[in-house]
N, C-alpha and C positions, 0 to 999 in steps of 0.2 A: 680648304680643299682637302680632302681626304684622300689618303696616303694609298697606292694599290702597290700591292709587292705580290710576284710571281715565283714559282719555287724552280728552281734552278737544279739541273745535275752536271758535274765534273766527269767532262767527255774525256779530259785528257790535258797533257803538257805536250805540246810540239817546239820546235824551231821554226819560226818564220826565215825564208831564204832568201835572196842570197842575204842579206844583213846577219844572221844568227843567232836572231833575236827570240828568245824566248817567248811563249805564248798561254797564258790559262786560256783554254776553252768549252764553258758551260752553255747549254742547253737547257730551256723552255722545256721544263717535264709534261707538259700538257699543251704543246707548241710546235711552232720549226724553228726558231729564231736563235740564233746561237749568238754570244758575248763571248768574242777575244778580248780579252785583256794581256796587255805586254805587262811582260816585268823583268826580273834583275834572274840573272843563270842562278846564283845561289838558293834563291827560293824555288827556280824550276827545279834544279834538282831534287830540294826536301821533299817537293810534293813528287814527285817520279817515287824517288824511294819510297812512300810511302804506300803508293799505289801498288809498286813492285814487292810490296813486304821484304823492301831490303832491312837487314836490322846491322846497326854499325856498331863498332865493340863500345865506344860511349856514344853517350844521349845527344844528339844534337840540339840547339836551342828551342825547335821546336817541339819536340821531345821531352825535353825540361818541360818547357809549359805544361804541358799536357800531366805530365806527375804534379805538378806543383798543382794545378787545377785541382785535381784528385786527391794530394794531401791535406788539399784547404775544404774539398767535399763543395766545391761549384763546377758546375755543367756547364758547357758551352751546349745551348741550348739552338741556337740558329747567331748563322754566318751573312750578314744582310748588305748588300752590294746597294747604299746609299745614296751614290753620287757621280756626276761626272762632269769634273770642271776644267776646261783648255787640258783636255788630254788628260787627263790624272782622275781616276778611280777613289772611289770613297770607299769604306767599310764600318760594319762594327760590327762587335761581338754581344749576341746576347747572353748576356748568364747568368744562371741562378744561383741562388744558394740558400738553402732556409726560406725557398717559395719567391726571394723576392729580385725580381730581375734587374741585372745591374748593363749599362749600354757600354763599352770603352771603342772609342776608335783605334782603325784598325788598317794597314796596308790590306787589302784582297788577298795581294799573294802570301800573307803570313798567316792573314784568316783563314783563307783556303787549307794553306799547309797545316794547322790546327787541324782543321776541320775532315781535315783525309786521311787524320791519324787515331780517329775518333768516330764512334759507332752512332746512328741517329740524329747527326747535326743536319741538320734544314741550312740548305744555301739560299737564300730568297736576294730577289733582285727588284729594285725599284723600278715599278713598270717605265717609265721616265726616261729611263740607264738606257732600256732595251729601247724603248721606240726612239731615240737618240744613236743606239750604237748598234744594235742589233743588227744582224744578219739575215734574212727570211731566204730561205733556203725549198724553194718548191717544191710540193706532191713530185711529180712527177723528176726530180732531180734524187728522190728522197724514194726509190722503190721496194716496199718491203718485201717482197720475192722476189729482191734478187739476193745471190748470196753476200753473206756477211763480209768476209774478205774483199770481194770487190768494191762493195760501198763502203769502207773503210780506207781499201787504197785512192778511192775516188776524192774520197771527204779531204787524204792524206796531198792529193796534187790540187787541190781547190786552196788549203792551208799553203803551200809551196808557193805559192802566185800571189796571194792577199797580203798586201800593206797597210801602215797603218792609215797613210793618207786614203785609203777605199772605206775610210767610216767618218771623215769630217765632213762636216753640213758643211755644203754649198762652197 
């Protein structure tokens, strides 16, 4: 059976409430379908910060990687959201070096934080993942004349209310 993977953009880090639970959430570049994934505060923040061009006086561990990649001259070339088994998320990293692509497994949210810290990485998502977890999010829920701030606060109180049991089958 032949693999289909979908390319993904990083809408954002929120807080799911009341729990305070951290949240990645990417979006179907060429879709509606949005992929929360829960993870640990420590990684929500790396990736805030990085979104935020926070720079901290030393390197945080993802930070390191990212020099370390670059001193070694391999790419994290795409960030590929692989799996989803009883709750828990897959990943891996594609990367090159010298033409020849290497796979390492990966948490999402350290791949992600990689990958937000870093120019040109492809987030792709196993189609699988998404018609499993995914979100579809209507035309008409989704108005593009309306303004940006609105459907952002909109998007922000729909996140507010979503748990994690609103994505297990049956």
């Amino acid at each position: 059976m032949e693999r289909r993977v979908i390319e993904l953009e990083l809408v954002g880090v929120r807080v799911e409430l009341p729990a305070n639970q951290p949240i990645i959430l990417l979006k179907e570049v060429n879709g509606t379908r949005y992929l929360p994934i829960w993870i640990g505060a420590t990684e929500a923040a790396a990736i805030a910060f990085a979104l935020q061009g926070v720079e901290t006086p030393r390197p945080l561990t993802h930070d390191l990687f990212v020099d370390v990649l670059g001193s070694l001259d391999v790419d994290l070339a795409a960030v590929h959201i692989t799996d989803l088994q009883d709750g828990t998320y897959y990943a891996e990293l594609q990367l090159t070096q010298n033409g020849t692509v290497h796979s390492v497994s990966a948490r999402p949210s350290d791949a992600i934080a990689l990958a937000s810290r870093m120019e040109d990485v492809a987030i792709l998502g196993e189609a699988s993942v998404l018609d499993e977890a995914g979100i579809e999010i209507a035309d008409e829920e989704v108005d593009g004349d309306q303004d940006p701030e609105e459907e952002v606060q909109r998007f922000r109180d729909f996140l507010d209310t979503v748990t994690p049991e609103d994505f297990k089958n049956g």
